[in-house]
N, C-alpha and C positions, 0 to 999 in steps of 0.2 A: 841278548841283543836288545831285549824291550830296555834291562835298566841303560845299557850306554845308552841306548837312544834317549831317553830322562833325562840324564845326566845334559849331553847336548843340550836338548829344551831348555833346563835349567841353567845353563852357561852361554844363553843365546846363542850358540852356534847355529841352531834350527827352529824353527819358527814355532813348529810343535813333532810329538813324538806319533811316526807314524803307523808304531808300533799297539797304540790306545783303540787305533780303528782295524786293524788287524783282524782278522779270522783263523781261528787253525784250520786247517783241512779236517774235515770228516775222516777219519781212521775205519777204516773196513771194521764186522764185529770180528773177532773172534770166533773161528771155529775150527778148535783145536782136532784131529784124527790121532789119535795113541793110538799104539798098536793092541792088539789081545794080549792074554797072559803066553797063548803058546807061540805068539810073533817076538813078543819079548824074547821069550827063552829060546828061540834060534837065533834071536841078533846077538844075543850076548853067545852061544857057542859058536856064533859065525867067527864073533869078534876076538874069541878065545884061541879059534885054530888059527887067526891069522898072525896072532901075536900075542902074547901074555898080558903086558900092559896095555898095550888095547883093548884085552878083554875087561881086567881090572877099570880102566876107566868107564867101559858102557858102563858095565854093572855098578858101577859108584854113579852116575849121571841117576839110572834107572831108581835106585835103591834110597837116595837123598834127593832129588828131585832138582839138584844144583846148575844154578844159570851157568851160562856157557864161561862168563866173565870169572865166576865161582871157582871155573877148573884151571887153577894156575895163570888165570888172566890171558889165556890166547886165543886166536882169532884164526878159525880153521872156516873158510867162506867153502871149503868144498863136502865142508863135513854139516847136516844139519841135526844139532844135539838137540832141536827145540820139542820132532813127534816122540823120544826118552821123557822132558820133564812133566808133557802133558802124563807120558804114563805112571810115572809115578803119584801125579797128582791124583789122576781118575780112581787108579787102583787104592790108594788108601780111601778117598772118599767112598769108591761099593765097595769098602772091607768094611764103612762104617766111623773109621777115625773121624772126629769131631773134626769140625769146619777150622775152631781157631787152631786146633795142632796144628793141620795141612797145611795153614794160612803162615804159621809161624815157620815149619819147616821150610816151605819157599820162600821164606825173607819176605811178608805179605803184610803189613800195618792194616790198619783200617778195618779189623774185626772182621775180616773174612770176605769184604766184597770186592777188592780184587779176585780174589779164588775161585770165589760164585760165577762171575760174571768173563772168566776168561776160562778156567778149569774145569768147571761142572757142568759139561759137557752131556746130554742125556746120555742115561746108559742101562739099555733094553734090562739087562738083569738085574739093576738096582730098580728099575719100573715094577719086575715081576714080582719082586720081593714085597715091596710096597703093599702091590694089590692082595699077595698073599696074609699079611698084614691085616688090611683093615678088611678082608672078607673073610680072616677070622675072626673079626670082634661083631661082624655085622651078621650074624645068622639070618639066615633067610626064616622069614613067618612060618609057621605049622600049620595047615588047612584044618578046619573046625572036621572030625568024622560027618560025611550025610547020612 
């Protein structure tokens, strides 16, 4: 819209483009809920007894982490594939996968801050890991004997 409206400006049809003083709206943050590994693994047998390729499609959504657009291009408004690609996201990041993998396997440019900032999601067991981590490198002091 911004450039037709240029274009106008530019061919005097409009005085100026009123696109230049525009705002976008503020976009809610992101804050994605994936399900657990054992909420996964009943959606995909839910999705399994109800239909073969139903089930084949979760478990491809979950397993490639592929946008909704991704899957054959359709537009299912009563189906939401979005709480699958966070799972996939989350689950390779606390397995560990490197940020620009995850970032590439969701079609993510920009070295990973899309990813970071929409997919990395905290998550209680990559925290405990962490801690377990550096309070193995951090030994606590030895008391001098009195």
């Amino acid at each position: 819209m911004s450039a037709a409206l240029a274009a106008a400006a530019r061919w005097e049809w409009i005085r100026s483009n009123p696109a230049e003083i525009a705002k976008k709206p503020k976009q809610p943050a992101p804050d994605p809920e994936p399900p657990t590994a054992a909420e996964a693994a009943r959606l995909i047998e839910a999705a399994w007894l109800e239909d073969d390729g139903w089930g084949v499609l979760v478990w491809l959504v979950m397993f490639t982490g592929m946008r909704r657009a991704e899957l054959a291009a359709l537009r299912w408004s009563d189906v939401d594939l979005a709480s699958l690609r966070h799972y996939s996201a989350i689950e390779l990041l606390t397995a560990g996968v490197d940020l620009r993998t995850v970032a590439g396997r969701l079609g993510h440019g920009g070295g990973g801050a899309t990813t970071l900032r929409v997919y990395a999601a905290f998550v209680g067991a990559s925290d405990q890991r962490a801690a377990d981590i550096l309070g193995g490198r951090m030994r606590r002091p030895v008391r001098p004997a009195e």
